[in-house]
N, C-alpha and C positions, 0 to 999 in steps of 0.2 A: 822899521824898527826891528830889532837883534832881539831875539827870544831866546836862542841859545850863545854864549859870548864863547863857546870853547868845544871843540869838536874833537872830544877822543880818537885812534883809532884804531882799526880790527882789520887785518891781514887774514882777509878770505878767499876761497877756492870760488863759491857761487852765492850769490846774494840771498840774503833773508827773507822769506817771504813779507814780513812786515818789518819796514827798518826802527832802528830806534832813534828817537830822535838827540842830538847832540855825539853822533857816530859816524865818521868817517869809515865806510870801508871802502877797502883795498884790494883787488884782485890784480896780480903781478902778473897771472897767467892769462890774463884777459887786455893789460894795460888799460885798465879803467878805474876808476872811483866813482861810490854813489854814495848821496846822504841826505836826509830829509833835510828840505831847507831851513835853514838856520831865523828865518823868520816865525818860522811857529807853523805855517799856511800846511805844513805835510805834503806839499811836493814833491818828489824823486828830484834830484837835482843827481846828471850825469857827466861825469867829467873824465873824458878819453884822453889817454895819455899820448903824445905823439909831439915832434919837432914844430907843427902847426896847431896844434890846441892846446892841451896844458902842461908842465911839466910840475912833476911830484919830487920833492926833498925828504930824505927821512933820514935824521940825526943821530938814530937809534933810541929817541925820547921820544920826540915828536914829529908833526909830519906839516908841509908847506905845502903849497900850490900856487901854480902862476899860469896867466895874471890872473884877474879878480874875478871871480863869479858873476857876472850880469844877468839876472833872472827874467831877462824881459819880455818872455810869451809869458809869464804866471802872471796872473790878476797881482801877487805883489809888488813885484817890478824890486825884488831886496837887488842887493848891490856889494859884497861884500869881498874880502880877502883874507885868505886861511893864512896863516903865521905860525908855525910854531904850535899848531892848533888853537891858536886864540883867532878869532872871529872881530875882524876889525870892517864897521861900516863904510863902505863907499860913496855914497852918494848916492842921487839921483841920476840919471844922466835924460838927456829931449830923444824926442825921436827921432831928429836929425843927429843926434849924437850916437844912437844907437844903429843908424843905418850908413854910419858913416863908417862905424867898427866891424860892422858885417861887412861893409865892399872892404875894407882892409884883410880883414880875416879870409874873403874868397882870394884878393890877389897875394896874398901872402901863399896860399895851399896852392895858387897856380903856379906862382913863381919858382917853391919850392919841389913841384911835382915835375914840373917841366924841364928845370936843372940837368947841366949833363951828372953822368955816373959818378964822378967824382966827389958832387958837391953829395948826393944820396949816400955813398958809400960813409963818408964824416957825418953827415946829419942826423940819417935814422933809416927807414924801410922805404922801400920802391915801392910802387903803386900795385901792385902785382902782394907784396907785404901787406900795405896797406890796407887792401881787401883783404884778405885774409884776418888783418885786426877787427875789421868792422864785422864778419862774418862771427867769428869768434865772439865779439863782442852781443851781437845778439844771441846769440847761443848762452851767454852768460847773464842777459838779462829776462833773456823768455824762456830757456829752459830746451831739450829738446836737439 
């Protein structure tokens, strides 16, 4: 169940010590978003931006994300999709369903890491980048 239906958001440098809930933020310089989950439970829900995880829209109003949020290590198991900042419920999904979207999501990142130079140079960051994103990105989650 949706506790929050609509996720503002705030274009920051480094995360809040405590988020607030119904706030998307945004770190451009980190390619990441973080925001308490929208079921109420006060999770961190983190969402790294990259050609293989999610990709962020901002309209100049509001802010999108793709695909859909699947919270499925949290005891709530929420399910949802940012729009527009509206907070639309997804479902449930089995856990054949979710281990089915994990082997997709590894061969997707292999397929796409693997790629000659060409397909990286159109797509996004080489792996070599893409460390650098993760590195970065923990530096923006812990600090340091």
């Amino acid at each position: 169940m949706i506790k929050h239906p609509f996720l503002s958001h705030r274009f920051v440098r480094s995360i809040p010590k405590e988020l607030e809930p119904g706030v998307l933020y945004l770190s451009m310089e980190y390619g990441t978003s973080i925001h308490s989950c929208c079921c109420g439970c006060g999770n961190q829900v983190v969402t790294p931006f990259s050609p293989t995880d999610w990709q962020m829209s901002f309209d100049g109003e509001s802010v999108s994300l793709s695909p859909s949020i699947g919270n499925w290590s949290f005891p709530c198991r929420s399910h949802y999709i940012v729009n527009k900042g509206h907070i639309i419920e997804a479902g449930q999904w089995s856990q054949t369903q979710v281990g089915a979207g994990r082997k997709q999501d590894r061969i997707n990142k292999e397929h796409f890491y693997q790629s000659g130079p060409k397909t990286r140079e159109k797509a996004g960051p080489s792996k070599t980048a893409k460390k650098g994103v993760l590195a970065k990105l923990g530096h923006w989650l812990f600090g340091g």
